[in-house]
Structure formats: C-alpha cells, structure tokens
C-alpha positions in Angstrom: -59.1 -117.4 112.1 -58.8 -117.6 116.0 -59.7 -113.7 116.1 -62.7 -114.7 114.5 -63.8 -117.5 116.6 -63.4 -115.2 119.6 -65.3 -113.0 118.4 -68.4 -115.4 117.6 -68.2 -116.7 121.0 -68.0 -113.1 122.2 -71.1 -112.3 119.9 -72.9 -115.5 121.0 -71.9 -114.6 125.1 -74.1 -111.7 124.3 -76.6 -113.4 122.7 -77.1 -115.8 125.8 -77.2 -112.6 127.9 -80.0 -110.8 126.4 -82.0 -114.3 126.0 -81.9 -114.8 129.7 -82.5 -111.4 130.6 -85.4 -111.1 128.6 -86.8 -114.9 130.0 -86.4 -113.1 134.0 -88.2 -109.7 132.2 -91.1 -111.9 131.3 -91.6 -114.2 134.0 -91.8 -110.7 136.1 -94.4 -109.5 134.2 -95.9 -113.1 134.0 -96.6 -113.0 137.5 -97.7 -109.5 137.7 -100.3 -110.4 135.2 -101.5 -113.5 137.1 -101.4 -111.0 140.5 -103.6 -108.9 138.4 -105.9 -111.6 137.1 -106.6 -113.2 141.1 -108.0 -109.6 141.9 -110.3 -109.2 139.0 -111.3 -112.6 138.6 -115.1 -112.8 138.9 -115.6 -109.0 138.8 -119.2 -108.0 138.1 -118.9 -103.9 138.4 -116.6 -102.1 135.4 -115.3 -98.8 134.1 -114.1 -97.4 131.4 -110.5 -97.2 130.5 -110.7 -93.8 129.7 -111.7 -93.0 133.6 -108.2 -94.0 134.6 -106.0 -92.9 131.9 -105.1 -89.3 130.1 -103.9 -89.3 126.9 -101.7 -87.0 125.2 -101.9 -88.4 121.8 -102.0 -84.6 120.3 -97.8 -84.2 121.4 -97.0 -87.0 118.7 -95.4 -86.2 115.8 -94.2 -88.2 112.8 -91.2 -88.1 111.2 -90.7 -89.5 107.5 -87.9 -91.9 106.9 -86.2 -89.1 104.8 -86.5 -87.0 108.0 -85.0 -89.6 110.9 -82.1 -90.2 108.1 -81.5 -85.9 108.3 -82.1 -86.3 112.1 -80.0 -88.9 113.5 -79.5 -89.3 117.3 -79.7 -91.1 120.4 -83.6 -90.9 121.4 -85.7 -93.5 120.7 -88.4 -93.3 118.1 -91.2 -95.9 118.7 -93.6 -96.6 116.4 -97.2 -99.0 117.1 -94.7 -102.0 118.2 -91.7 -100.7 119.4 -88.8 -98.8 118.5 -88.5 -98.1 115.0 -85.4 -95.5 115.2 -82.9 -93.2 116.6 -83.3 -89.0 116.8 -82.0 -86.2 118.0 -84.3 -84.9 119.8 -87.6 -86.2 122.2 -90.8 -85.1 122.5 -91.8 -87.0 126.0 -89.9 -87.6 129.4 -91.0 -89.7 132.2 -92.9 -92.7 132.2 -95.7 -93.8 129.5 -98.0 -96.6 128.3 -97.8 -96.9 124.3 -101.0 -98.9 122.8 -100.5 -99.7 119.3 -103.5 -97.6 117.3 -103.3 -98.7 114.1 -101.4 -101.6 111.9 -100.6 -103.9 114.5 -102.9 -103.5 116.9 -103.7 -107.3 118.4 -102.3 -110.1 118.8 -103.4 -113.7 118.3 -105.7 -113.6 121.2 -107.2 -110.4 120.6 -105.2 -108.1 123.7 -103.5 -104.9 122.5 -100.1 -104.3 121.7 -98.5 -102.4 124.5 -95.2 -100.7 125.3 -94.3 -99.5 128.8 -91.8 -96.4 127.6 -89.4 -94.9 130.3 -86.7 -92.2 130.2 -86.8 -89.3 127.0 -88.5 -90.4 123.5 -90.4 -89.6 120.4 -93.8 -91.1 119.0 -95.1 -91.4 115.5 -98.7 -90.9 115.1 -99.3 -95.1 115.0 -99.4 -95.2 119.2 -102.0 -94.1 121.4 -100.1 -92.0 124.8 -101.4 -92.8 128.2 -99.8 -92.0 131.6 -102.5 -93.3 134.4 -104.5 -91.5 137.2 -107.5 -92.5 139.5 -105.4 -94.8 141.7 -103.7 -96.7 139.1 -99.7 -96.2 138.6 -98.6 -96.8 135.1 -97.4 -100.4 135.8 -100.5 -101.0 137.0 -102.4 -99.8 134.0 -99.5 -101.6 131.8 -100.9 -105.1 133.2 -104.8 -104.4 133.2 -104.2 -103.7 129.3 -102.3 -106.7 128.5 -104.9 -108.5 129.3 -108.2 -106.1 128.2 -109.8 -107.6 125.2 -110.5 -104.7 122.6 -111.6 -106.7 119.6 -114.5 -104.3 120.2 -112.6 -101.6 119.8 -110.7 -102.6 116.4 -112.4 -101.1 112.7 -110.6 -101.1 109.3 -110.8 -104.6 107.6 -107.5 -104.2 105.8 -105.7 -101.4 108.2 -106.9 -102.2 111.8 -107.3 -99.4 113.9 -108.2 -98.5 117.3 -109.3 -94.9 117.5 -108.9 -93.0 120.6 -112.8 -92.7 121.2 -113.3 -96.6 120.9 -110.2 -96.8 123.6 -111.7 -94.8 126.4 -115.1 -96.3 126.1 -113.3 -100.0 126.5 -114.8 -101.6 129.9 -112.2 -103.2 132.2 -112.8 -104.7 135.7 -113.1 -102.1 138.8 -111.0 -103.1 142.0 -111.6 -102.0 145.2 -109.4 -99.3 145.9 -107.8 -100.8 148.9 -106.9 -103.9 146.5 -105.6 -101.7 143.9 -103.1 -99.9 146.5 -101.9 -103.3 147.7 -101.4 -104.6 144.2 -99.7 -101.1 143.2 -97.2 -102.1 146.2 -96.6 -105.6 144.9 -95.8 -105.3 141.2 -93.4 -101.8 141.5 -90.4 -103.2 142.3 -91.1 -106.3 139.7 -91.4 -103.6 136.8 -88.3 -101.6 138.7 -86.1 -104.8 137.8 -88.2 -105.4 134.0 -86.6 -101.1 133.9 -83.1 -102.3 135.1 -83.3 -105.6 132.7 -84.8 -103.8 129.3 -82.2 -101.2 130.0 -79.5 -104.0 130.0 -80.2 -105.6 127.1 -80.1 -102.5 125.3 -76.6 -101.6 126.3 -75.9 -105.4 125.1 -77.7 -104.8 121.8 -75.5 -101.6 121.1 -72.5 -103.4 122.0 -73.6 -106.5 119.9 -73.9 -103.6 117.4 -70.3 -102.2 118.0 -68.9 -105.8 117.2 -70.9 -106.4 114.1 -69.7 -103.2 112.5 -65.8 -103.4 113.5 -65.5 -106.6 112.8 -68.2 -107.9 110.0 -68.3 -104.6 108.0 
C-alpha cells in the first residue's frame, strides 16, 4: 500500500509540473499576443495572409488508423488540433505553423486553431502548412493568426472548413516594417522558452506514461 501512495504522489508531482509549465507557456504567449495587438491597434492599411506565408499543404499525407497501428514510431502525427499519434517516419523538419482546415477549425470567438510545430513530423490532410516570409518569422506569423478572425473564411454547415484559397485571401493588419523587425526581436526568445517548456512537458507526459503502464497495467 505505501508503494502505491508514492507512486500517486509521484504521478501527481508530475501533474503539478506540466500544470505550471504550461501556465508560464501561456502567459509568454499572452504577452506576445498583447505586444502584437499595441502595434496593430488602429491599423487602417491591410494584406492578405497569403502575401506573407507559403504553404506546402501538397507534402501532407494521411495515414488511416489501421496504417499508424502497422507504423508505430517516435514522430509525431498531428492532426487539425494537435497530435493525434506516433510514426515511424516524418514528412517535415524545421519549424511550421499548423491551421486547423477542417473539423475544428474555430474557437468560441471565431480565431483559428493553430499549432506552432518544431523539430521532425507528419501531417494528415485536416491542417493547412505555412512557414512565413515577407519579414515575418514564424513566431511572428503564429501570434498575428491567433488573433485573425476568419469566420469569413469558414464554409460547410455541418463539417467546417477553411480551404486554402479562402486562407490566403484573409486580410490582416500591415505593420511598418521597422515595427515588425523590432517585434520579431521581442517575442523570439519568449517562443525560445514556450520550445524549451512544450518540450518539457512532453518528456513529463512520457514519463507520466512510463508510470501508468508499470505500475497501473
């Protein structure tokens, strides 16, 4: 019996570790938002989102469930809203912005679901790609979309969707390019320490994992 109670406190240690690692991960990106939102507050001039992204939607690939159960492995495989599995293989490497393109797609106040994806991956066919160009770095991109309305962009009354043509031809706020380089410079080392956190807490869900199989069957 005392086994056990160490191991639910050890389980619960964990627990209160990824909790407050993900509360410091979203108060970065809090404030990177509200950065974001003092430099495009009352903006007046706007382009398109597909001026500043390219998309390489035509490298996803889905795999059936029959198919990741044959394919087993260490790479994630996200889906609109996150990671859905484990492969063993990738199809990207670097640094991505996911947009959820169909399902999922909003959330209560009409902003898209977004993933910033690091490292070696796969993609089903239910997220849009986007790396970032035209001055903007990927973080930066990341932040402008969490807050980009594209109910304007959503069709399907039972299966919402947001096709890629509707996605480039969303309007977003234009920032003076001397604003956008200093903002750039701001938020990097915030999402450098979301990386390192994210990172963490998947190492503690694996070995939250580890203890739920040895010892809980």
């Amino acid at each position: 019996m005392y086994f056990i109670c160490l191991v639910i406190d050890i389980l619960g240690s964990i627990d209160d570790s990824i909790e407050n690692n993900e509360k410091i991960a979203a108060n970065l990106e809090d404030y990177a938002i509200s950065k974001y939102q003092e430099i495009t507050r009352g903006t007046n001039d706007f382009i398109t989102l597909g001026e500043i992204v390219d998309i390489y939607d035509s490298k996803r690939k889905p795999l059936s469930s029959r198919e990741r159960e044959s394919r087993k492995g260490d790479y994630r495989y996200y889906g609109a809203t996150g990671v859905l599995d484990y492969v063993n293989d990738y199809l990207f490497d670097g640094e991505y912005v996911l947009l959820a393109e169909d399902g999922t797609v909003i959330d209560e106040n009409g902003y898209p679901i977004v993933q910033l994806v690091t490292g070696q991956f796969w993609v089903n066919n239910h997220a849009h790609i986007m790396q970032a160009k035209a001055g903007y770095t990927n973080y930066s991109l990341y932040v402008a979309l969490k807050k980009l309305s594209v109910n304007t962009a959503v069709t399907g009354a039972v299966q919402l969707k947001i096709n890629q043509a509707n996605l480039c031809a969303l309007e977003m706020p234009r920032i003076d390019e001397n604003k956008l380089l200093t903002f750039n410079q701001e938020i990097e080392p915030l999402f450098l320490k979301i990386i390192q956190i994210r990172a963490e807490i998947e190492k503690l869900n694996e070995l939250k994992q580890l203890y739920l199989h040895k010892f809980f069957g």
